[in-house]
C-alpha positions in Angstrom: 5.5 106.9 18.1 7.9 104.6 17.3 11.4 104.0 15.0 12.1 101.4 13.0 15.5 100.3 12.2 16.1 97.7 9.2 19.2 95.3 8.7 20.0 92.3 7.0 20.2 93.5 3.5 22.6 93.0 1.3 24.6 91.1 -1.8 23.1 87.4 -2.6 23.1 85.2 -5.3 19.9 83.9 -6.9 18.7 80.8 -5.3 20.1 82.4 -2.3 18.3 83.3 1.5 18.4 86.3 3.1 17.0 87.2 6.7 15.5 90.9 6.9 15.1 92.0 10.9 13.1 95.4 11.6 13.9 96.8 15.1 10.8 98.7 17.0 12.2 101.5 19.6 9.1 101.8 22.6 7.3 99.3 24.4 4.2 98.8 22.3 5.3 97.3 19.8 2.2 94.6 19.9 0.0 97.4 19.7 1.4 97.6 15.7 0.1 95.4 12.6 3.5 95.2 10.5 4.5 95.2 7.0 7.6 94.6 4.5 7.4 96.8 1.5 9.5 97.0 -1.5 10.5 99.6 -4.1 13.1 99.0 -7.0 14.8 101.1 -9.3 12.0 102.7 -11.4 9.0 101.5 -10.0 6.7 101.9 -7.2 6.8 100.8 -3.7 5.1 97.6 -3.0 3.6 95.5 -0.6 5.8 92.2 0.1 4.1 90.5 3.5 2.3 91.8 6.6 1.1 90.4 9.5 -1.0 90.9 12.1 -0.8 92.5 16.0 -1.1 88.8 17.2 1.6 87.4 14.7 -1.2 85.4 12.6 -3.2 86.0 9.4 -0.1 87.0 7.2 -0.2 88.3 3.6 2.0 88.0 1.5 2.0 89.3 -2.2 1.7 86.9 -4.9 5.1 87.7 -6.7 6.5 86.0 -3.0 4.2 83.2 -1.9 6.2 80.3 -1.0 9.2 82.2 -1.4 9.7 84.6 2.0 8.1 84.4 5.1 6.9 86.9 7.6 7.2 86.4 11.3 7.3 88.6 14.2 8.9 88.8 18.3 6.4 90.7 20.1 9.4 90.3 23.3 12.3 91.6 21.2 10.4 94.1 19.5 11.0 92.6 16.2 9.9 91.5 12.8 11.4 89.5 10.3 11.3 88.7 6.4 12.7 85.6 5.7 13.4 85.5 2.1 14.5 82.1 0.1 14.9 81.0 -3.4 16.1 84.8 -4.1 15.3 85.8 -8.1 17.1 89.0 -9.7 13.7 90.4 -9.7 13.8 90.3 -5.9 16.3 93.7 -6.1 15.5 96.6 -4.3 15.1 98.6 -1.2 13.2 97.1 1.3 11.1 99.2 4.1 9.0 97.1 7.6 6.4 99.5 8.8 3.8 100.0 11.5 0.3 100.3 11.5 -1.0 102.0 14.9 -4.7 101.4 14.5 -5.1 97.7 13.8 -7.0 95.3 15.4 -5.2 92.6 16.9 -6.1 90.7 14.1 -6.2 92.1 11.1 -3.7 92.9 8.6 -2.5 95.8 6.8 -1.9 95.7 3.0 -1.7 99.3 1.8 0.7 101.7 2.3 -1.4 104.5 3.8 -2.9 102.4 6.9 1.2 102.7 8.0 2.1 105.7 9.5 5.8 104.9 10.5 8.4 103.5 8.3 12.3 102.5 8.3 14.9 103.9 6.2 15.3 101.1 4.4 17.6 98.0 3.6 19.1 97.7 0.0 18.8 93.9 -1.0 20.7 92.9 -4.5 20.1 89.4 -6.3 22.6 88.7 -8.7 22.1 86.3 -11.4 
């Protein structure tokens, strides 16, 4: 099993950057395909970026492409979403989970191939 523990979130202007970081308790944190998911006020959750075991092949959703980046630190036990070029429509609650049954190369895009999940970081783009 493992916990994830979001930070990074908070209060930006449009054309702004924000830096997302998702903490892994345990030492198999490589053993996990990763994800950034999104829900905002009204809607439903959604995938942003994910990325593989081995830190390659990431996906990222089409509303984001070019925009946020998805990287990962297998020795700190970390993942990260690098989001530029914030838009208003970028608001919400953002979630990194782990998907235990990956292979090392393949990527994760739907929310029930992750069984463990953060509590969240709220991120607000202000126009």
């Amino acid at each position: 099993q493992v916990q994830l523990v979001e930070s990074g979130g908070g209060l930006v202007q449009a054309g702004g950057s924000l830096r997302l970081s998702c903490a892994a308790s345990g030492r198999t944190f490589s053993s996990y395909a990763m994800g950034w998911f999104r829900q905002a006020p009204g809607k439903e959750r959604e995938i942003v970026a994910a990325i593989s075991r081995s830190g390659g092949s990431p996906y990222y959703a089409d509303s984001v492409k070019g925009r946020f980046f998805i990287s990962r630190d297998n020795a700190k036990n970390t993942v990260y979403l690098q989001m530029n070029s914030l838009k208003p429509e970028d608001t919400a609650v953002y979630y990194c989970a782990a998907d235990p049954r990956s292979s090392a190369k393949t990527v994760s895009t739907t929310e029930n191939e992750y069984d463990y999940w953060g509590q969240g970081t709220q991120v607000t783009v202000s126009s």
